[in-house]
C-alpha positions in Angstrom: 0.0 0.0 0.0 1.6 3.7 -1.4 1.7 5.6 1.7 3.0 8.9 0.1 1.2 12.0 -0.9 1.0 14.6 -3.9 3.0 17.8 -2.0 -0.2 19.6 -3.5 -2.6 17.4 -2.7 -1.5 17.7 0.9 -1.0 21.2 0.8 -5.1 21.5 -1.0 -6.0 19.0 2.3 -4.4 21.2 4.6 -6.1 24.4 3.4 -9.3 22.8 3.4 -8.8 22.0 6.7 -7.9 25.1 8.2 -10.6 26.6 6.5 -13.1 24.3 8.0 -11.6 24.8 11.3 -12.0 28.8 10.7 -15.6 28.3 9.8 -16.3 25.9 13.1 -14.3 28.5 15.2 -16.5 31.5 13.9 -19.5 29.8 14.2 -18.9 28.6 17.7 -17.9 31.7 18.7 -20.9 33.5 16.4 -23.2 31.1 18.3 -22.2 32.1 21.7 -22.7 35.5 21.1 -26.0 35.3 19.4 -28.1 36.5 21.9 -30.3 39.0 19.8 -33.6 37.1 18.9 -36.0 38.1 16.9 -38.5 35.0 17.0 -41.1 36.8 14.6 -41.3 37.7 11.4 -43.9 40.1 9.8 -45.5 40.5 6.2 -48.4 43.2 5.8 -50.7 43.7 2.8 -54.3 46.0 1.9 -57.4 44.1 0.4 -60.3 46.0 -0.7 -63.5 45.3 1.4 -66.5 47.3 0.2 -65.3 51.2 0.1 -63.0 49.9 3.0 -59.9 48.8 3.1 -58.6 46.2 5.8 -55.0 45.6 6.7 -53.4 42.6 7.0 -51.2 41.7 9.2 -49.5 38.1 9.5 -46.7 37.0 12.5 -44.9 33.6 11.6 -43.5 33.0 15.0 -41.0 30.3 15.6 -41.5 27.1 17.3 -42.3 27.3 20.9 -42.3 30.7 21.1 -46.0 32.9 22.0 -46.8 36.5 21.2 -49.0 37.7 23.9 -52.5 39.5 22.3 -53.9 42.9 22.8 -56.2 41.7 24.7 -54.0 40.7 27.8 -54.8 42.7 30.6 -53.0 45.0 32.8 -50.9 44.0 35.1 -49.2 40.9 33.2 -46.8 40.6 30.4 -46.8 43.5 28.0 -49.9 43.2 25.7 -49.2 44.0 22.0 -50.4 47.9 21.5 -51.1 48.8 17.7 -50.4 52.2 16.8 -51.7 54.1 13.4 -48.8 56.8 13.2 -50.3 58.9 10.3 -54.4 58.1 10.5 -55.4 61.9 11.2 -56.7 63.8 8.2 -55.9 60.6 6.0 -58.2 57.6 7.2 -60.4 56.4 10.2 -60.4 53.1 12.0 -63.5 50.9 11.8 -64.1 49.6 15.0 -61.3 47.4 16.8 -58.2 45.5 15.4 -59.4 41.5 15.2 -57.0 38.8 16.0 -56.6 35.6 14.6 -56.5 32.4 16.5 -55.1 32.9 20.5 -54.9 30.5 23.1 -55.4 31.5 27.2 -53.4 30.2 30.3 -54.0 31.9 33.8 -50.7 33.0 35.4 -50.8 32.8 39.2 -47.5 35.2 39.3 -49.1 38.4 38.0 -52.7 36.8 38.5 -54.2 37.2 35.5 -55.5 35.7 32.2 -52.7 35.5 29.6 -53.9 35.9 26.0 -51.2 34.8 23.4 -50.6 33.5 19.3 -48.7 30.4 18.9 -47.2 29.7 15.5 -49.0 32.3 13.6 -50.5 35.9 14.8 -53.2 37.0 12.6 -54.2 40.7 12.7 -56.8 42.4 10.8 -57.6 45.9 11.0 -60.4 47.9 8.7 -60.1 51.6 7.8 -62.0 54.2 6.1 -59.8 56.2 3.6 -60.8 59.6 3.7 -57.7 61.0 1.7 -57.5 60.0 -1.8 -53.8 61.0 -2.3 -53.0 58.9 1.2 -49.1 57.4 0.0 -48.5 54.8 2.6 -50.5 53.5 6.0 -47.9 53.5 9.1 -48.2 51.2 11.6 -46.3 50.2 14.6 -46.4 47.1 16.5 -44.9 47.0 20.2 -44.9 43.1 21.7 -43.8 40.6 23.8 -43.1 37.2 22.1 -42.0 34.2 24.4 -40.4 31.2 25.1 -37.9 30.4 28.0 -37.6 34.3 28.2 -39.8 37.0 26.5 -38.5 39.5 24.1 -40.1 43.4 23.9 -40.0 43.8 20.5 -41.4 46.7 18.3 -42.3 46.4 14.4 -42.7 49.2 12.1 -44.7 48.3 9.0 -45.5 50.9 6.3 -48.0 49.8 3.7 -47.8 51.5 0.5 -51.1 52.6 -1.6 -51.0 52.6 -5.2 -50.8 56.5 -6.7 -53.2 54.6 -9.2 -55.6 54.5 -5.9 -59.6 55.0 -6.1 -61.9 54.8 -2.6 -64.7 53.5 -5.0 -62.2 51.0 -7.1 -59.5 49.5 -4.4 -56.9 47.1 -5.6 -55.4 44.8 -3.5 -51.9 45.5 -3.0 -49.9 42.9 -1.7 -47.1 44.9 0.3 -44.1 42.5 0.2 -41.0 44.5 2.6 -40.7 43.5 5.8 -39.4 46.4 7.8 -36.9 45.7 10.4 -37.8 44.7 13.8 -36.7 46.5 16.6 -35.7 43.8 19.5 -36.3 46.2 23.1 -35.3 43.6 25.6 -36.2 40.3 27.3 -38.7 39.4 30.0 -39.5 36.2 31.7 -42.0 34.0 30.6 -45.3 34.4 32.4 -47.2 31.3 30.7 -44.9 29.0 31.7 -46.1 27.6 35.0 -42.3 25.9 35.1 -39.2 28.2 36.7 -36.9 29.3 33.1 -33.8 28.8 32.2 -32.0 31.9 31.4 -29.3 31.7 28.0 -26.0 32.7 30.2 -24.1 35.4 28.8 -20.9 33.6 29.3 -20.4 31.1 26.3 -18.3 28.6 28.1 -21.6 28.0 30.3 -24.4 27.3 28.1 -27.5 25.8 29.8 -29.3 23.4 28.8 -32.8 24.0 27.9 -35.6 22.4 29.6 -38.8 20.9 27.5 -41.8 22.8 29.1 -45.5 21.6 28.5 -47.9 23.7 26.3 -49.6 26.4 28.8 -52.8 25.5 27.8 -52.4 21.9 28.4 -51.5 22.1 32.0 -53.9 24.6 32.7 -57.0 22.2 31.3 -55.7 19.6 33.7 -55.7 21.6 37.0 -59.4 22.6 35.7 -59.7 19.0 35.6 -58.7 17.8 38.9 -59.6 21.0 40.8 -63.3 20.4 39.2 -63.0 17.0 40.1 -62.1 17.6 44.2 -65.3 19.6 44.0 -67.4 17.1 42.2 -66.1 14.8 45.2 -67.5 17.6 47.8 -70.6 17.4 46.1 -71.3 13.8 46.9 -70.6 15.2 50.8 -73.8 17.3 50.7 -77.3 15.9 52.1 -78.8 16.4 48.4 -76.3 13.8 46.6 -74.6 11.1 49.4 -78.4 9.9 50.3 -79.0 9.0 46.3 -75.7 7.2 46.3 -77.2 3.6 48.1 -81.0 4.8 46.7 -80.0 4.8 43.2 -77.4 1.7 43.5 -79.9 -0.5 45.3 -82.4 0.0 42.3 -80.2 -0.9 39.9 -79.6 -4.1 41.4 -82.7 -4.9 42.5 -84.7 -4.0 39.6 -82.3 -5.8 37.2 -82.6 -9.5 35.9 -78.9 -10.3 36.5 -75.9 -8.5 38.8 -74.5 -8.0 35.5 -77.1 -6.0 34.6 -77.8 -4.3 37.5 -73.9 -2.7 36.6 -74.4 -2.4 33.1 -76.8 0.0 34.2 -75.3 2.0 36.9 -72.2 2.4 34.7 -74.7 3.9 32.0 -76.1 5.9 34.9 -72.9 6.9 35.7 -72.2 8.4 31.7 -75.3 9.5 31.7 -74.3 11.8 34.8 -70.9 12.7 32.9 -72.6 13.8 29.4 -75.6 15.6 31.4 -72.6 17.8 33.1 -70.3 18.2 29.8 -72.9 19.0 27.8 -73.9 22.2 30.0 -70.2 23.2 29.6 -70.3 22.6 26.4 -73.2 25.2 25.7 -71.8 27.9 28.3 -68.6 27.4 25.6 -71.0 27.5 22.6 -73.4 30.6 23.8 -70.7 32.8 24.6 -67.5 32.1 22.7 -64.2 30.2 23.1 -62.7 33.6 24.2 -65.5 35.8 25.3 -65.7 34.5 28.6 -61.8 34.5 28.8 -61.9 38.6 27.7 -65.2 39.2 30.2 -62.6 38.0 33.2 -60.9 41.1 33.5 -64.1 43.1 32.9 -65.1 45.4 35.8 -68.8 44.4 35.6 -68.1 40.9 35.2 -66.6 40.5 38.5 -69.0 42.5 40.2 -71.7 40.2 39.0 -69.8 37.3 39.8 -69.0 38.6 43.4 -72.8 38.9 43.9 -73.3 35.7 42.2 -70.8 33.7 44.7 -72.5 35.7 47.5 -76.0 34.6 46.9 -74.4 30.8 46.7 -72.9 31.0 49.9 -75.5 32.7 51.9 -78.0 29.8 50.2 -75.4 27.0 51.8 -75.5 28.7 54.9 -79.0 27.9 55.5 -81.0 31.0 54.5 -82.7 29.8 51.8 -82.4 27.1 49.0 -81.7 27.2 45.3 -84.5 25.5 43.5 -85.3 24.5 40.2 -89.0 24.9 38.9 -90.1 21.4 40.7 -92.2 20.8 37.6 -88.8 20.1 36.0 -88.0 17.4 38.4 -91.4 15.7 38.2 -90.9 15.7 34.2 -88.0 14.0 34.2 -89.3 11.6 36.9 -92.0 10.6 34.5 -89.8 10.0 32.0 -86.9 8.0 33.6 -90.3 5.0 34.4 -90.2 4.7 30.5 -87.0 1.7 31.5 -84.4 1.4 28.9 -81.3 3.4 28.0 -83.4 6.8 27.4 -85.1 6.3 31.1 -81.7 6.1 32.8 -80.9 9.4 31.3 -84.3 10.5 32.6 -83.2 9.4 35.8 -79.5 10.7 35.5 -81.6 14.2 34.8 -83.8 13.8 38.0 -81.1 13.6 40.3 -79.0 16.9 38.5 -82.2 18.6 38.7 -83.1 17.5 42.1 -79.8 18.2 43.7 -79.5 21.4 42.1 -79.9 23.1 45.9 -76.5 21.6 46.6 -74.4 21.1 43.6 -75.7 24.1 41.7 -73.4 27.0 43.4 -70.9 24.4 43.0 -71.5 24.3 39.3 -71.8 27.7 38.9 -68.4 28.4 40.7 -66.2 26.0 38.7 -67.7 27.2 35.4 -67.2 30.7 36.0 -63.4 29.9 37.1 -63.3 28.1 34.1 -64.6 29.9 31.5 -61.6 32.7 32.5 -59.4 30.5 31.1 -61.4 30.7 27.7 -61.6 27.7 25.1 -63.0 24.1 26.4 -62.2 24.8 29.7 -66.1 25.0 30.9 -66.6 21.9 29.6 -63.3 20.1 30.9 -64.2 21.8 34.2 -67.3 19.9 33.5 -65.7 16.4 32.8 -64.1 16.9 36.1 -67.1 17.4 38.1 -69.4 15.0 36.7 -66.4 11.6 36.9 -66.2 12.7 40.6 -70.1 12.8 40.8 -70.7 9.2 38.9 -68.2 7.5 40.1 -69.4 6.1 43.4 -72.7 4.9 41.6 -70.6 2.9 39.3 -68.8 1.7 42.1 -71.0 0.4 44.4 -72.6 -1.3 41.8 -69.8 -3.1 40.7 -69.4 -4.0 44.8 -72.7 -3.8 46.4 -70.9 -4.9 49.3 -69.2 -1.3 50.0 -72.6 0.1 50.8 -72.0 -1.4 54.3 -69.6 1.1 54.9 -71.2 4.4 54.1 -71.4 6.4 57.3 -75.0 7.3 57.5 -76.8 10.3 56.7 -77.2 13.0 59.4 -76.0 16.4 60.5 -72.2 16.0 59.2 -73.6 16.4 55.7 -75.1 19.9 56.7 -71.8 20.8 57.9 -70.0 19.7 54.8 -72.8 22.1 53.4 -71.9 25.2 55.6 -68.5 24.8 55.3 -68.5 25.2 51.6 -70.8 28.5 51.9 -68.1 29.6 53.8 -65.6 29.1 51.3 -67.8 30.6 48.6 -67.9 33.3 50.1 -64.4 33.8 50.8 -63.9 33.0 46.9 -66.5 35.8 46.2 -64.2 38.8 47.8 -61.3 37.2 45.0 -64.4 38.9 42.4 -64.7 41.9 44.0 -60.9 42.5 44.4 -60.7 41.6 40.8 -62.8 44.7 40.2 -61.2 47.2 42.7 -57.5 46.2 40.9 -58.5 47.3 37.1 -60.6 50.2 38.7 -57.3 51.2 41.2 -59.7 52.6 43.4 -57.7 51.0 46.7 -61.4 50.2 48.5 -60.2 46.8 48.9 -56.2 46.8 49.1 -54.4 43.7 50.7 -55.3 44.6 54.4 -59.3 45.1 54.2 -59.0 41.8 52.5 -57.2 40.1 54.7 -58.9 41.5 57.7 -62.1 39.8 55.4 -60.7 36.5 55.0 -59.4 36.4 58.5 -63.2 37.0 59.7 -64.6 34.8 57.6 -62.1 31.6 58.1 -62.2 32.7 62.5 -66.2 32.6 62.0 -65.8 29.0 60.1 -63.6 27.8 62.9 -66.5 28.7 65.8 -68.7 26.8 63.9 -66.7 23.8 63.3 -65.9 23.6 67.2 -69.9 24.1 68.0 -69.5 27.7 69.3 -71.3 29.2 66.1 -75.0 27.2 64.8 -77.0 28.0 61.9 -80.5 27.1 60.7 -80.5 23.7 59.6 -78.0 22.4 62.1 -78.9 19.7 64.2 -78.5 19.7 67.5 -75.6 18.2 69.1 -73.6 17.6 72.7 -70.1 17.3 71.3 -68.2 17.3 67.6 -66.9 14.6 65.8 -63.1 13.7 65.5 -63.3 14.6 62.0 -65.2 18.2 62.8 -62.2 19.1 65.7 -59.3 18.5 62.9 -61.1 20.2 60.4 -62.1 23.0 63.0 -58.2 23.2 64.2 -56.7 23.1 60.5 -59.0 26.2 59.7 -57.5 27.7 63.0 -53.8 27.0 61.6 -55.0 29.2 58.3 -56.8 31.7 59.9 -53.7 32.3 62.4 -51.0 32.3 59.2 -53.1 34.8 58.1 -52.9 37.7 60.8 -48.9 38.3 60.0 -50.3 39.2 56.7 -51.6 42.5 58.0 -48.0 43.5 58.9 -46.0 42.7 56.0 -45.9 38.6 55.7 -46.0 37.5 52.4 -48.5 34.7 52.5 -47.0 32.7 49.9 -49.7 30.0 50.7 -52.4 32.1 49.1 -50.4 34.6 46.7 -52.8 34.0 43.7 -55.6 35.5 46.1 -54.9 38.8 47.7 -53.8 41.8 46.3 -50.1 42.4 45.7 -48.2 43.8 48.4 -47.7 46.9 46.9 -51.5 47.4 46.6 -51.5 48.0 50.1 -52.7 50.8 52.7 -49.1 50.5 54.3 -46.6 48.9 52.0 -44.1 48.6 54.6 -46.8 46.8 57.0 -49.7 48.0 59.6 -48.3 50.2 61.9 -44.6 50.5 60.0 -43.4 47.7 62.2 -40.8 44.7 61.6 -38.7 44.8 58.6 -40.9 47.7 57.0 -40.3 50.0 59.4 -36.2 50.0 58.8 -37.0 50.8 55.3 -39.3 53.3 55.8 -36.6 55.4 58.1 -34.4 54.2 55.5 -36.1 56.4 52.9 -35.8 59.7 54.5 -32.9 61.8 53.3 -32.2 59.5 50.1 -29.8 61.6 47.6 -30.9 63.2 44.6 -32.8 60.9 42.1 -32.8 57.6 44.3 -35.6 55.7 46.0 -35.9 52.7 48.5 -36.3 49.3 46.0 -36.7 46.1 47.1 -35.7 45.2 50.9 -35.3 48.7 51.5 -32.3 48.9 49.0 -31.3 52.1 47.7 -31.7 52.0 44.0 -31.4 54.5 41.1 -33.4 54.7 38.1 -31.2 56.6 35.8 -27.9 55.7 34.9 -26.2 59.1 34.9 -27.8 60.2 38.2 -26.4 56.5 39.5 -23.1 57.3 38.2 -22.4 61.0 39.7 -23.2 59.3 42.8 -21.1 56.4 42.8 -18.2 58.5 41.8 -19.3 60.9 44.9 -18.8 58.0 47.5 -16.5 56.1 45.4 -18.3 52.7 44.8 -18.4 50.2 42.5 -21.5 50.3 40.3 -24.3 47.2 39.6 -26.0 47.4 36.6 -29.3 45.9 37.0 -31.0 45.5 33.4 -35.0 44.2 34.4 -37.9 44.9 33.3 -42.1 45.2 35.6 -43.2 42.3 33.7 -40.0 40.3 34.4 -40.8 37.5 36.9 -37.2 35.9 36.9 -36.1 39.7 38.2 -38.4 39.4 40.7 -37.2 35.7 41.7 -33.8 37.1 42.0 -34.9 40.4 43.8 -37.1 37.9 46.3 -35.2 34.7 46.4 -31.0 35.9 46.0 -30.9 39.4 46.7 -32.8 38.8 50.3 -30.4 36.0 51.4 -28.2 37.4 54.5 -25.1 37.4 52.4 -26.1 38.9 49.6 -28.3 42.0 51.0 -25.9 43.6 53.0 -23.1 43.7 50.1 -26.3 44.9 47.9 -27.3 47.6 50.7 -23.8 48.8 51.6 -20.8 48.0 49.2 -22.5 48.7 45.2 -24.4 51.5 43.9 -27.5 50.0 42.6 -29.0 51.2 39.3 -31.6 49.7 37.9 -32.8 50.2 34.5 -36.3 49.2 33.0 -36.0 48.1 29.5 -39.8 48.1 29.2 -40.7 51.4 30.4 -43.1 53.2 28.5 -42.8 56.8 29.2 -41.8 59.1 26.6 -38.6 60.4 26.7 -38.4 64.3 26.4 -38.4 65.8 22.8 -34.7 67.3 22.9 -33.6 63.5 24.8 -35.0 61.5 21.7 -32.7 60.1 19.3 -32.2 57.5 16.2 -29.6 54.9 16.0 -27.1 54.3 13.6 -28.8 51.5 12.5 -31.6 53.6 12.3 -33.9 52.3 15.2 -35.4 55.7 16.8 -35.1 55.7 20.9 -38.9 57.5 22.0 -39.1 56.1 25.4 -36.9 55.2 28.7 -37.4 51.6 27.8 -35.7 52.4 24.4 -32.8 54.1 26.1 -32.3 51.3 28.2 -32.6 48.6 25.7 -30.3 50.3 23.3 -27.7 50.6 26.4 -27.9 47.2 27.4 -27.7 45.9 23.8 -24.7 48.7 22.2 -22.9 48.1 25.4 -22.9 44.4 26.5 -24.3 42.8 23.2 -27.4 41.3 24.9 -31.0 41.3 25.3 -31.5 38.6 28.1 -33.4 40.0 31.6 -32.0 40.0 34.0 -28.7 41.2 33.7 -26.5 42.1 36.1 -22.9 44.1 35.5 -20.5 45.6 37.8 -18.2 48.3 36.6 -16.3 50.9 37.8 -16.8 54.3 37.7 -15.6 54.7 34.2 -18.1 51.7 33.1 -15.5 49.3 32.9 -16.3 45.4 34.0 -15.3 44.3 37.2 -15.5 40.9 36.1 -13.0 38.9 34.0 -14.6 35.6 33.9 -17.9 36.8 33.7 -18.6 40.2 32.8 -22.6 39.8 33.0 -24.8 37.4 35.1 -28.5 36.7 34.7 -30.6 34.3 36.3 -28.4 32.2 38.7 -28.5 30.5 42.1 -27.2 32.6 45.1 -24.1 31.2 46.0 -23.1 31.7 42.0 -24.5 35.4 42.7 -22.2 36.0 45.7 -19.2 34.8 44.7 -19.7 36.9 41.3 -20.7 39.9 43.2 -17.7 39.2 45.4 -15.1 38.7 42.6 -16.2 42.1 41.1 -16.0 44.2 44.1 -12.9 42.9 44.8 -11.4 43.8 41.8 -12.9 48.2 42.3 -9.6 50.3 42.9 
């Protein structure tokens, strides 16, 4: 075998070599600096409709990435706001911009119904041209698209009208550019339930990303099994757990065979199920896959809803009952004696409409949680109630044997009763709260509703341990076990509760209250505890700073920052975050309030902190344009364009120390994000350190 080679073949091999190694090497090193995304892309067009005109607007967005709708309300992620830059004297809009297909996932960070595209974003928007020489339709888009992170993006579309143009005779013009995309900075990703996994600056560490589940999917199956814990309450009350050996004792009497006897309570049993779904299903179909899901932050509809959920609790209290017209019940009584298939539905109807008393402000309660979430969601809510409902009938048939072991029927069932009215109406002030937060009229800030909650959960506990009684009670000489451990588990809540008041977080119950900052006294009742050293804190602050999180000082501008930190000679930390962030508020809850972290946050660093996605407009003479031609109109712009020009980056958060020059303290890792907080304080140790 020849061994040698042509010198020139070698020396063509060697080239290609190095070459390919150049290529690798750039695109490794491309790769690790990628960390601008943009994970939409935009096309726009005009199509004649009438003497109208509608614009078009069409988002392919990348694979497991979301773009969060207009129609998101306050208080979550940024919502995509449309603006019509040149619409005065030239056209008029015709009623609201429609979207496409969204999904909807309730986020129990920011506490609110989520509205976002997946895989496409369809806009359509109709105008009224009331200038014929009109050129061009300017548009801007400002979003948030997300995956493990969210990106604030804007998108500037200009759609170009034919000179050839007639209001009587439209064309349809196509408009083919695709404008650049501004990229403004990166959130956290509020639909996923999961905590994300931030893309590390550093390109030597490179995490891994995790597969999350589909929003929607998870949030269907909590409908499910939440739904399904109440269908099993349901059985507890005294208008379903005595039909449970009634019904099953027919079955297996009146049948031929045992066989059929269970043939017939399992048909029972669907019968139940499809009675159930089929009432979510037309609550879905009479108002819309997404009606219901947009009424949920609607003023009105929580007030309707609180007085609703009032009206259900006061009826399990004992005032009076919830009742069906009885003629209904007598009806389908007739009907179920017809035998067969079609009388077991009958009789699967009796007891739904019979019950109603019991199981109806149930109902009502889980289908109006669920239709928040928009889509199928009444109807899975549904599924859930009614397994929970037939499955006992099925099983006792199955094992007629069990029935033995029922506790009987008698005052515990009116308790289970009571104790849900009591829960209803705790549930109904989450309505009203609802209301007061898009109103911000502070009637019902954290403390009145804790001070609620903490009166209604004390009052439940008296009447679990016999001190309270109410009008269908019977009487009694002592509680059960069962009644005392409920009664002292109740206590235990009511008890966590009270520190509330003063500052506690209640982490138990987050998605229920009001934040902390919608508060009477943010730094708790009576400026006590931890509160009250921030609050004396805040007194004397220096120009242009303001107590942040755990009492930090904390600046919001980077040059006023600066000219302090070079007045007390500190080391600077750059915090890049954004208020619909929920990673930055991890880190500002979980890392920065450890004991060795907030002291070196508090004392050693200047702290400025820098929203990317703050929308107030930026003075006239302080507004500016890129040299890539991107124009800077708000604070958020500033920032963004800062954080990317200066550290090529768009990941929140992000973290840099530098001196007061605005050089890195930090060799290894010039910028951190979203890290554990030993990484955090040997980082914030390392750069310190190195300040001269």
């Amino acid at each position: 075998m020849n061994f040698t080679q042509n010198p020139q073949t070698s020396l063509s091999r060697n080239i290609w070599t190095k070459s390919l190694l150049l290529f690798l090497f750039f695109f490794a090193f491309a790769k690790g600096n990628a960390q601008i995304l943009e994970p939409v892309k935009w096309t726009s067009k005009i199509e004649k409709k009438g003497n109208n005109a509608v614009l078009i607007f069409d988002g392919t967005i990348e694979k497991d990435w979301h773009m969060y709708s207009q129609f998101t309300p306050e208080g979550g992620p940024l919502a995509l706001e449309i603006t019509f830059k040149n619409q005065k004297g030239n056209y008029e809009l015709v009623g609201k911009a429609k979207e496409g297909k969204t999904r909807t996932a309730y986020n129990d960070v920011f506490e609110v119904n989520e509205t976002f595209f997946e895989g496409k974003a369809h806009i359509e928007q109709e105008i009224k041209i009331i200038n014929p020489n009109l050129k061009t339709v300017d548009v801007d888009f400002d979003f948030q698209v997300c995956k493990e992170v969210c990106i604030n993006s804007s998108k500037k579309f200009s759609i170009a009208v034919p000179s050839t143009f007639k209001i009587e005779e439209m064309p349809v013009v196509a408009e083919a550019k695709v404008d650049e995309t501004k990229v403004t900075g990166i959130a956290v990703d509020t639909v996923k339930k999961e905590e994300a996994v931030q893309q590390k600056v550093d390109k030597k560490k490179e995490t891994a990303k995790e597969e999350i589940p589909a929003p929607a999917s998870r949030s269907l199956w909590s409908i499910f099994f939440v739904a399904f814990l109440f269908g099993f309450t349901a059985l507890l009350t005294p208008c379903v757990f005595p039909m449970i050996p009634m019904t099953v004792s027919f079955f297996t009497k009146q049948s031929k065979t045992r066989a059929a006897g269970i043939r017939n309570a399992i048909i029972y049993g669907i019968a139940i199920i499809v009675i159930y779904v089929g009432l979510g299903l037309i609550v879905t179909k009479i108002f819309g896959a997404d009606a219901l899901n947009a009424l949920s932050t609607d003023v009105w509809f929580n007030l309707i809803f609180f007085v609703i959920l009032v009206v259900f609790a006061t009826s399990f209290l004992g005032a009076f009952e919830i009742m069906l017209p009885n003629s209904w019940a007598n009806k389908a009584d007739q009907q179920a004696d017809r035998g067969g298939i079609i009388g077991i539905l009958f009789m699967a109807l009796a007891l739904a409409i019979v019950s109603f008393s019991c199981t109806g402000p149930i109902v009502g309660t889980i289908l109006v949680e669920a239709a928040t979430n928009g889509g199928i969601a009444p109807a899975v809510g549904m599924l859930g109630f009614s397994s929970a409902l037939a499955l006992p009938f099925m099983l006792f048939a199955m094992f007629p044997g069990w029935l033995n072991s029922l506790p009987k029927s008698g005052g515990w069932l009116n308790t289970v009763k009571v104790v849900l009215g009591f829960l209803e109406l705790a549930f109904a002030f989450k309505f009203l709260s609802n209301a007061d937060l898009v109103l911000q009229l502070h009637f019902l800030e954290r403390e009145v509703f804790l001070a609620i909650w903490i009166a209604i959960f004390f009052a439940m506990t008296l009447y679990l341990f016999g001190k309270i009684t109410l009008p269908h009670d019977s009487p009694t000489n002592h509680i059960s076990v069962g009644r005392l451990y409920l009664g002292l588990l109740t206590l235990v809540f009511t008890m966590y509760l009270i520190p509330g008041l003063w500052g506690a977080p209640l982490k138990l119950i987050s998605a229920f209250p009001p934040p902390p900052t919608y508060s009477e006294s943010p730094f708790g009742v009576g400026g006590s505890g931890k509160g009250a050293v921030s609050a004396e804190a805040g007194k004397g602050l220096p120009e242009g700073a303001e107590l942040g999180p755990h009492g930090i000082m904390v600046f919001h501008d980077y040059e006023d920052g600066l000219a302090y930190a070079k007045e007390i000679k500190k080391p600077i930390m750059l915090d890049f975050t954004g208020y619909a962030c929920v990673n930055c508020r991890k880190m500002e809850n979980n890392v920065w309030s450890e004991p060795t972290i907030l002291p070196i946050l508090k004392n050693d660093v200047v702290l400025i902190s820098l929203y990317v996605d703050d929308k107030r407009e930026l003075p006239k003479e302080k507004q500016f344009t890129t040299a890539s031609g991107d124009k800077i109109i708000t604070t958020g712009d500033k920032w963004t364009e800062f954080m990317i020009s200066k550290y090529k980056t768009n990941t929140q958060p992000l973290y840099v120390i530098t001196d007061l020059e605005g050089n890195n303290l930090n060799a290894s890792k010039p910028t951190i994000s979203y890290v554990s907080a030993d990484e955090y304080l040997n980082w914030l140790k390392e750069g310190i350190s190195n300040f001269k």
